[in-house]
DSSP file (Angstrom, degrees, kcal/mol; ACC not computed):
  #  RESIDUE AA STRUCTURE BP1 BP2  ACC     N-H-->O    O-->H-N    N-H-->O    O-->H-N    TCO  KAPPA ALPHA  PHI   PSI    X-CA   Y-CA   Z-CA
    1    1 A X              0   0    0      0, 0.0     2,-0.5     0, 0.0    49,-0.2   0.000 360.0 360.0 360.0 128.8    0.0    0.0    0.0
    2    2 A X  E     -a   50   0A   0     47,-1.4    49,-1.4     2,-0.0     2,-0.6  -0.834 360.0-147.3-115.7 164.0    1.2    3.2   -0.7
    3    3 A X  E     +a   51   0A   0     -2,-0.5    49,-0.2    47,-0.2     2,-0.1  -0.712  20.7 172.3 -85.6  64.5    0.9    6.5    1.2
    4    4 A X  E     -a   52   0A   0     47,-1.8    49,-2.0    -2,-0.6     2,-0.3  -0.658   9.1-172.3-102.0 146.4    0.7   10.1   -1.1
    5    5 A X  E     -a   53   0A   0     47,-0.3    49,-0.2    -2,-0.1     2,-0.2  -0.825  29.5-127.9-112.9 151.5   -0.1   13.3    0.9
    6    6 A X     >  -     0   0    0     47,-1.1     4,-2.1    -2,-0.3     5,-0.2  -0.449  20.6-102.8 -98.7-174.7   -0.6   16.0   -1.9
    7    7 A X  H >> S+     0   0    0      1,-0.2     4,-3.2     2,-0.2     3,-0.8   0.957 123.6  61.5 -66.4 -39.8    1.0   19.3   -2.3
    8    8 A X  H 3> S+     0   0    0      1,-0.3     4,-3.1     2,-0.3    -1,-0.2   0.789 107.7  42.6 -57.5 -72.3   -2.3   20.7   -0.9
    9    9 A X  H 3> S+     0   0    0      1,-0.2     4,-2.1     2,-0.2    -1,-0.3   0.813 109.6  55.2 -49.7 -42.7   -1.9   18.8    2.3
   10   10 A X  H <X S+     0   0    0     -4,-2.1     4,-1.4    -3,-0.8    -2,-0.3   0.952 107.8  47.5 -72.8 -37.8    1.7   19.5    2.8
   11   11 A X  H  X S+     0   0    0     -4,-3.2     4,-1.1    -5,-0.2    -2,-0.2   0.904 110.9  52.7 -68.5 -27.1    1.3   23.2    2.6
   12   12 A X  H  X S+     0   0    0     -4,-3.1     4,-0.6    -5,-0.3    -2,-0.1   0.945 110.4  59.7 -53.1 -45.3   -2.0   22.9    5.3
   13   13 A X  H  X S+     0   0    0     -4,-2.1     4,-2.3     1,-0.3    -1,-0.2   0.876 110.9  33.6 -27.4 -66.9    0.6   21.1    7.3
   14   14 A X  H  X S+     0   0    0     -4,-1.4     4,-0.6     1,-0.3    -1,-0.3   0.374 103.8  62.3-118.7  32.2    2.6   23.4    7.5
   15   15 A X  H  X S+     0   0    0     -4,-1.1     4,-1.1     2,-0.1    -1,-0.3   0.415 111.3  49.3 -96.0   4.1    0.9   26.4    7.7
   16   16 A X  H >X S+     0   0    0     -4,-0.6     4,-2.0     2,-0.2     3,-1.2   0.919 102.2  56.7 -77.6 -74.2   -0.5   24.9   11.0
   17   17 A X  H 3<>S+     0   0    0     -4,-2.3     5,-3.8     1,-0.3    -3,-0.2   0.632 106.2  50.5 -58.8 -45.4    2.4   24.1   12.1
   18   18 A X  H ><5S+     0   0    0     -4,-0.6     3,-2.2     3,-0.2    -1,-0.3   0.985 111.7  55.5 -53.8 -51.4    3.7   28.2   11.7
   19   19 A X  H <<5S+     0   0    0     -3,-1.2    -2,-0.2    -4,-1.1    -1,-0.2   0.918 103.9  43.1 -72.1 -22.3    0.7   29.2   13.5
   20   20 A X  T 3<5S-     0   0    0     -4,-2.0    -1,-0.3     2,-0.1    -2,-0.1   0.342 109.6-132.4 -83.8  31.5    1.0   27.3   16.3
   21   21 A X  T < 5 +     0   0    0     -3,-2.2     2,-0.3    -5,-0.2    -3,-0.2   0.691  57.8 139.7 -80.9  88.1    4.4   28.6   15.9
   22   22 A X      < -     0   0    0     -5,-3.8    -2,-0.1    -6,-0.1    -1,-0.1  -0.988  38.8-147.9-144.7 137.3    5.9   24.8   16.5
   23   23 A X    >   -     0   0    0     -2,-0.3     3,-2.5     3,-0.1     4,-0.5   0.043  57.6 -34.0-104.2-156.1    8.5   23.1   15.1
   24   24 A X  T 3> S+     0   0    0      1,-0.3     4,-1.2     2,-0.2     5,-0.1   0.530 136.0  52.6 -51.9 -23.5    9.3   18.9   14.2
   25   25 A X  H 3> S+     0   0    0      1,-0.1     4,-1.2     2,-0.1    -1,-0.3   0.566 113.6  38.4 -85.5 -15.1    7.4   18.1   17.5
   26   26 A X  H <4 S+     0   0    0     -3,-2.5    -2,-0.2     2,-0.1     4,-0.2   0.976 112.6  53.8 -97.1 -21.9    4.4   20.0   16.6
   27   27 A X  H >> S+     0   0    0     -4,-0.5     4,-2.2     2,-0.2     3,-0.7   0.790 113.9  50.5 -76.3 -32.9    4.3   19.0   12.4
   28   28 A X  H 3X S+     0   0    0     -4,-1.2     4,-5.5     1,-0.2     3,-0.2   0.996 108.8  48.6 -72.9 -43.0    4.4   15.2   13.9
   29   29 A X  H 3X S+     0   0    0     -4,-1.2     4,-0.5     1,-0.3    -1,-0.2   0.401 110.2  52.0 -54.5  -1.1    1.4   15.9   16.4
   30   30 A X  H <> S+     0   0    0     -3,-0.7     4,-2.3    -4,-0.2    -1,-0.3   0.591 113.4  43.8 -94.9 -36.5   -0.6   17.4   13.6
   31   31 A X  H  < S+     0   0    0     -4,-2.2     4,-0.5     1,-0.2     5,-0.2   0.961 108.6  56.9 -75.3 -27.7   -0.1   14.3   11.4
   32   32 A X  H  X S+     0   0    0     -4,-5.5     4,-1.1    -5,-0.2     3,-0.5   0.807 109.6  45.7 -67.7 -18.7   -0.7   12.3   14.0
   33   33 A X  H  < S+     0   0    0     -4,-0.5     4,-0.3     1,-0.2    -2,-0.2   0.889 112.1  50.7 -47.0 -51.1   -4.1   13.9   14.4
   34   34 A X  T  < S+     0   0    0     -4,-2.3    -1,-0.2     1,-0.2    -2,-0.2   0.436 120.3  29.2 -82.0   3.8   -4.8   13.8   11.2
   35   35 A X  T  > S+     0   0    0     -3,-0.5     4,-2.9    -4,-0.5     3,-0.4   0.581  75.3 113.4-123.8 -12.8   -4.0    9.8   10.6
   36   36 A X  T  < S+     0   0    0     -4,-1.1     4,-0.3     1,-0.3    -2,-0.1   0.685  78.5  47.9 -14.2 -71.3   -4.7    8.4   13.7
   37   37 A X  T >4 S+     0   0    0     -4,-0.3     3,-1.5     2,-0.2    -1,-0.3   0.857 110.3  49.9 -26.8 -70.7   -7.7    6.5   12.1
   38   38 A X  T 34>S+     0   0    0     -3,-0.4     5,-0.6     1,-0.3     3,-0.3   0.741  98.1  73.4 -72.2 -18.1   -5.9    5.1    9.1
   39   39 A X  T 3<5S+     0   0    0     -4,-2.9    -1,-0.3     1,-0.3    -2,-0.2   0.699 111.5  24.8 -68.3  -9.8   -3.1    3.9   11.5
   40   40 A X  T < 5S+     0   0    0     -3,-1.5    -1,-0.3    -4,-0.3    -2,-0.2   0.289 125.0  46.8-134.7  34.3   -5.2    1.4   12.6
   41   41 A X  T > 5S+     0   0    0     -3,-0.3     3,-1.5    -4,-0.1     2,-0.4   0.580 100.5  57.7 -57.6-108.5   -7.3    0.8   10.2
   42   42 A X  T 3 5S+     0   0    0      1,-0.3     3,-0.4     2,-0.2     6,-0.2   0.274  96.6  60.7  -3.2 -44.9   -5.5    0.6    7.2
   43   43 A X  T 3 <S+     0   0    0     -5,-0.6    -1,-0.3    -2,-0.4    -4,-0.1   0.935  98.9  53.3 -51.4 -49.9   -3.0   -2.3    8.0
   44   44 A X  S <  S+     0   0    0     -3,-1.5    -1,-0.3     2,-0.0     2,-0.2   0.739  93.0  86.9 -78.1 -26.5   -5.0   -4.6    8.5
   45   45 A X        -     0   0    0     -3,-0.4     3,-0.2    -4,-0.2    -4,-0.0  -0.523  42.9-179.2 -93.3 164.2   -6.7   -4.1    5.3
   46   46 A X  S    S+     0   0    0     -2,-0.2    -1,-0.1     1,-0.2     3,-0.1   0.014  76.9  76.0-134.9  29.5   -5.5   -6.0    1.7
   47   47 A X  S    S+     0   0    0      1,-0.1     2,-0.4    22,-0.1    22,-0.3   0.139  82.0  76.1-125.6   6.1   -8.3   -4.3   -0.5
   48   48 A X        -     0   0    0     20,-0.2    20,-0.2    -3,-0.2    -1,-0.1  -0.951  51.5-173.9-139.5 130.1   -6.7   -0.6   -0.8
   49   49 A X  S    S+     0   0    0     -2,-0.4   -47,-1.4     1,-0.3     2,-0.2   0.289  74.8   1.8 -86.0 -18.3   -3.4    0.4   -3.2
   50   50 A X  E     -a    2   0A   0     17,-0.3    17,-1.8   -49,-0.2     2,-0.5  -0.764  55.3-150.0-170.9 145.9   -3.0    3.8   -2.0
   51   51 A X  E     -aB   3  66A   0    -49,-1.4   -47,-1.8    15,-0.3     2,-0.7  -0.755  19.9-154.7-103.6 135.7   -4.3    6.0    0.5
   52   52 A X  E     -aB   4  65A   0     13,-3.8    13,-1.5    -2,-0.5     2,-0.8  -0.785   2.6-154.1-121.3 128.6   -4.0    9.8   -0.6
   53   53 A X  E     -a    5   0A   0    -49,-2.0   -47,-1.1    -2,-0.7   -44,-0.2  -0.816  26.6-169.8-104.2 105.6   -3.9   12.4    2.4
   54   54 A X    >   -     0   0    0     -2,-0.8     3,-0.6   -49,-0.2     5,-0.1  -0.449  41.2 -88.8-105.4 166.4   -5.3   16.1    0.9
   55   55 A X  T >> S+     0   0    0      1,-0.3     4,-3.8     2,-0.2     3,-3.0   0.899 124.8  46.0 -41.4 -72.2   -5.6   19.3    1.8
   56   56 A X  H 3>>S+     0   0    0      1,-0.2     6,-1.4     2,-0.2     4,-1.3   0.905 101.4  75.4 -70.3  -8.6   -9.3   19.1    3.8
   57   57 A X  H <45S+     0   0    0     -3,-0.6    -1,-0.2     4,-0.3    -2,-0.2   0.553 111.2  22.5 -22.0 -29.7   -7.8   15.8    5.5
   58   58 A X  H <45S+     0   0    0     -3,-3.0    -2,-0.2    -4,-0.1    -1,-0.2   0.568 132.6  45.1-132.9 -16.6   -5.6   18.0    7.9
   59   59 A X  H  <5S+     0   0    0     -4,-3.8    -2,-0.2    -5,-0.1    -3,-0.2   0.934 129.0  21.1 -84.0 -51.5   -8.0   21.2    7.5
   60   60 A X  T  <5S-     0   0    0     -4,-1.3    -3,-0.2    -5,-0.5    -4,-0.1   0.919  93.3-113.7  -7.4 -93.5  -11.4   19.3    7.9
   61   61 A X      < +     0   0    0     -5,-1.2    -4,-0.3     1,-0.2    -3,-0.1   0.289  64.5 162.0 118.1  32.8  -11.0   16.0    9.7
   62   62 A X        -     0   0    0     -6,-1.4    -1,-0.2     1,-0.1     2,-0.2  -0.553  42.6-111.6 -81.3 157.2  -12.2   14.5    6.0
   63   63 A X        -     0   0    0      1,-0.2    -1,-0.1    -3,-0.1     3,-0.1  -0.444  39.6-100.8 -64.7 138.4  -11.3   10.8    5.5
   64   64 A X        -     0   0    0     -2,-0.2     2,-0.3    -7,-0.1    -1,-0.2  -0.209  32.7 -94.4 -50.5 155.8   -8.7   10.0    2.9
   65   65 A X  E     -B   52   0A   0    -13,-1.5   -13,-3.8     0, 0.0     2,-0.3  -0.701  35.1-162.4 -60.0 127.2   -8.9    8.8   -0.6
   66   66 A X  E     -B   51   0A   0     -2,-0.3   -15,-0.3   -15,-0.2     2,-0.1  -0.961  11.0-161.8-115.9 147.9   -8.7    5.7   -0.7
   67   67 A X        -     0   0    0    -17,-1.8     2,-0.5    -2,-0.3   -17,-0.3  -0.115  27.0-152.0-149.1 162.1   -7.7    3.7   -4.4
   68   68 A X    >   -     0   0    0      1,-0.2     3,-3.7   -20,-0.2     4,-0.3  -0.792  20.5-107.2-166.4 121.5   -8.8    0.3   -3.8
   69   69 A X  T >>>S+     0   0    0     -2,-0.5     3,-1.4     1,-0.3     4,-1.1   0.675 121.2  48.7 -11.5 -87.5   -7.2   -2.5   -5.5
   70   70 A X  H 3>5S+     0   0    0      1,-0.3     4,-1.7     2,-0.2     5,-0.5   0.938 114.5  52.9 -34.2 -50.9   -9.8   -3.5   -7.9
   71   71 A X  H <>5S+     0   0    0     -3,-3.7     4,-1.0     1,-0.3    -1,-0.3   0.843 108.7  47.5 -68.9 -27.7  -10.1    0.7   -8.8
   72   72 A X  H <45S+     0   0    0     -3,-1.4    -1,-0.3    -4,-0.3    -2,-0.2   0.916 109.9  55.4-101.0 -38.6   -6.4    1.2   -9.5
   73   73 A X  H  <5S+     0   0    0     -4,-1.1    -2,-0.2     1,-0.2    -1,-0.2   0.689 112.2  42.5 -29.0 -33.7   -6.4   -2.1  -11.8
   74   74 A X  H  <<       0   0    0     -4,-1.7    -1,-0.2    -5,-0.5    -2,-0.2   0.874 360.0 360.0 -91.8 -34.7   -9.0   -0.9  -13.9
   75   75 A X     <        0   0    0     -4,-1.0    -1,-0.2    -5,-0.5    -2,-0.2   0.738 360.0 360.0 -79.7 360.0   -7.9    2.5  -14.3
């Protein structure tokens, strides 16, 4: 399985991460907010090829894309 965050996501990232004006301990606690779910979820499943982490994912609380095997085959 692979993991893509998009640019979208990376800048949200870290434009939290200035305002709370916190550095490599404060960008992991924002990712860890924002993946918490798929970190135990996701392992365990063998029906999704890539999870994609966007912009309203760390702005939101939205769920990821997820690609799921059969969907990345076809496409």
């Amino acid at each position: 399985m692979r993991l893509r965050f998009t640019d979208g996501a990376l800048h949200a990232v870290a434009a939290r991460a200035l305002n709370q004006k916190s550095g490599a301990r404060g960008l992991r606690a924002i990712l860890e907010g924002a993946m918490l779910d798929m970190m135990y979820e996701l392992p365990s499943r063998d029906d999704v090829e890539e999870c994609v982490v966007n912009e309203e994912v760390i702005t939101q609380g939205a769920a990821p894309l997820l690609v799921y095997k059969s969907e990345a085959e076809s496409a």
